[in-house]
C-alpha positions in Angstrom: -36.0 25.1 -4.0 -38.2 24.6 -7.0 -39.3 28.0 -7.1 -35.7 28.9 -7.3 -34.8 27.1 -9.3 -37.6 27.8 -12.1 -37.2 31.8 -11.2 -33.8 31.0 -12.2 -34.2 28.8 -15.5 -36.5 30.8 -16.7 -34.6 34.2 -16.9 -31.3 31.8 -18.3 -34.3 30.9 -21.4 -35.6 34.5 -21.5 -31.7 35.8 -22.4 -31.1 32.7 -24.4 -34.0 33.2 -26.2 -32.2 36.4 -27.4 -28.9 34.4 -28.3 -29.2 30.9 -28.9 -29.9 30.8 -32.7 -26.6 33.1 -33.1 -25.1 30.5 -31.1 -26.1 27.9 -33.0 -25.4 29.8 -36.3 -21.5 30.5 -34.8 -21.1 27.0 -33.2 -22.3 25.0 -36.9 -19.8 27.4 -38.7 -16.8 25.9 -36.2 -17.1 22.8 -37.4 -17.3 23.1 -41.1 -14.2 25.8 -40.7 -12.7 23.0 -38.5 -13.5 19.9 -40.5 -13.0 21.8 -43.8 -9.8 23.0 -41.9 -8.3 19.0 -41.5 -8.7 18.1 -45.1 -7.2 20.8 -46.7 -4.4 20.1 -44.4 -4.5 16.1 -45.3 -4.8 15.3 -41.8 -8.9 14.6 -41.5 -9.6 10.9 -39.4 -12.7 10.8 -42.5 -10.2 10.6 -45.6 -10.3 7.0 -45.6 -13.7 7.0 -45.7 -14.2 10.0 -48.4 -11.9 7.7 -50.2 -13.8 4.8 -50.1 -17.5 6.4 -50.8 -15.9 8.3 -53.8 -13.6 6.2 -54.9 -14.2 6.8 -59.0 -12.2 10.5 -57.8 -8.7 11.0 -57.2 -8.6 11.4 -53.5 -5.9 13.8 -53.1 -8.0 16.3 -55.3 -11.1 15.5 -54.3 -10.9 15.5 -50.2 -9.3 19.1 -50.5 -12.1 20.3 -53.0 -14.6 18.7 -50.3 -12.9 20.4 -47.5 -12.4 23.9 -49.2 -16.3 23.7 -50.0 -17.3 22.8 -46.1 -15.1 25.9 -45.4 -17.4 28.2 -47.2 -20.0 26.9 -45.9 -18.7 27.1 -42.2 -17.9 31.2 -43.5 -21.4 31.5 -45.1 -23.1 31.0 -42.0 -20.7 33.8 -40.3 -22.1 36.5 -42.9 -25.8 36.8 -42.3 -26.4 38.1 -46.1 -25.0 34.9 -47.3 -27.4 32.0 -45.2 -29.8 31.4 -47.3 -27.5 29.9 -50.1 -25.1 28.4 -47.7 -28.2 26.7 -45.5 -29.1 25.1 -49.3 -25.3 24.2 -49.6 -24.9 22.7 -46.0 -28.1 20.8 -46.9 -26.7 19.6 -50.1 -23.7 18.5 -48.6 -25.4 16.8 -46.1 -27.1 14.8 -48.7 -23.7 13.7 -49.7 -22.4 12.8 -46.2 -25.3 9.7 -45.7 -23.9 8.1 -48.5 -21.1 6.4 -47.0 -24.2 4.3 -45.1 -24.9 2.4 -48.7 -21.8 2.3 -50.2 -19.8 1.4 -47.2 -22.2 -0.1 -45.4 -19.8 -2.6 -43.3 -17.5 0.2 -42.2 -20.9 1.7 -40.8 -22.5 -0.8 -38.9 -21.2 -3.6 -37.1 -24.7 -5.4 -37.4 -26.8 -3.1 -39.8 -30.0 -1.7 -39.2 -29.3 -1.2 -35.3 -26.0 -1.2 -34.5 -23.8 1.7 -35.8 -20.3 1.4 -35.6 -18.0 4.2 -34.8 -18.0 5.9 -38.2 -21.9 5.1 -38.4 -22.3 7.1 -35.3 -20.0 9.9 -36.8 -22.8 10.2 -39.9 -25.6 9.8 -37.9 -24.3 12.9 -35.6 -25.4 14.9 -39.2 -28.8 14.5 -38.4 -28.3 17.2 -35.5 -26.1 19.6 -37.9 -29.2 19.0 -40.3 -31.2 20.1 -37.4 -29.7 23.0 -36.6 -29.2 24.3 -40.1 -33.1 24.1 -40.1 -33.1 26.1 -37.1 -31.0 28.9 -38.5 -33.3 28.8 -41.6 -36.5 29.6 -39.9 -34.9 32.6 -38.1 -33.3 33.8 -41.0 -36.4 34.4 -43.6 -38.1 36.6 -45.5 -39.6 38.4 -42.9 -36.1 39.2 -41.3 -34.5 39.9 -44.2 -37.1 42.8 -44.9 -37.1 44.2 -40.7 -33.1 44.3 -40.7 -32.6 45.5 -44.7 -30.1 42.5 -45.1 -31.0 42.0 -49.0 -33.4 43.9 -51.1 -32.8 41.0 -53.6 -34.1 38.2 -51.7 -37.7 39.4 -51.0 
């Protein structure tokens, strides 16, 4: 049973192996296009809390602006010329998505260090976007740049 199931695994890896970082690269543009998608729209569950972590900007400019920029970032990581920018954006933005932990700290923990509420646990899921953008990074480098003749510029 073992055996079989290893025998199995192990050629599901072998083909993953082959896929999994495009995966990863498609699945992380999905949700900025969707997220990006929601505020433009006006319809995103995190406006409240863009409004109150950047509350010195008009909201109904900024949470557009913020959702047109996780757009391009979500269609960056589609167009393989254009991830080593967008990785840097996506990690910039990032940046900018923990901050809603100091400046509304209440509405993200119910008993802080420990204790994350629901919209604690929404900003603490960017750790594994962060992740995966660091993921994409290391396949997409120098050295593949130069084996698939993406862009003469960046090496």
């Amino acid at each position: 049973m073992i055996t079989t199931f290893n025998t199995y695994y192990f050629k599901l890896s072998t083909s993953m192996e082959k896929y999994s970082i495009t995966l990863l690269r498609v699945a992380l543009a999905i949700v900025y296009i969707w997220f990006g998608s929601l505020k433009m729209a006006g319809i995103s569950p995190a406006e409240e809390l863009v409004e109150k972590t950047v509350y010195w900007f008009k909201p109904e400019i900024f949470i557009p602006i913020l959702g047109l920029c996780e757009i391009i970032i979500g269609l960056g990581l589609l167009v393989k010329r254009f991830i080593p920018i967008t990785i840097v954006l996506l990690l910039l933005h990032m940046i900018v998505a923990f901050f809603p932990m100091f400046v509304v700290e209440k509405a993200c923990f119910d008993t802080f260090p420990y204790r994350p509420s629901l919209v604690g646990q929404y900003i603490i899921k960017n750790i594994v976007l962060i992740t995966g953008a660091l993921v994409v990074a290391s396949k997409y480098n120098v050295k593949n740049y130069s084996k698939n003749n993406l862009n003469k510029d960046l090496i």
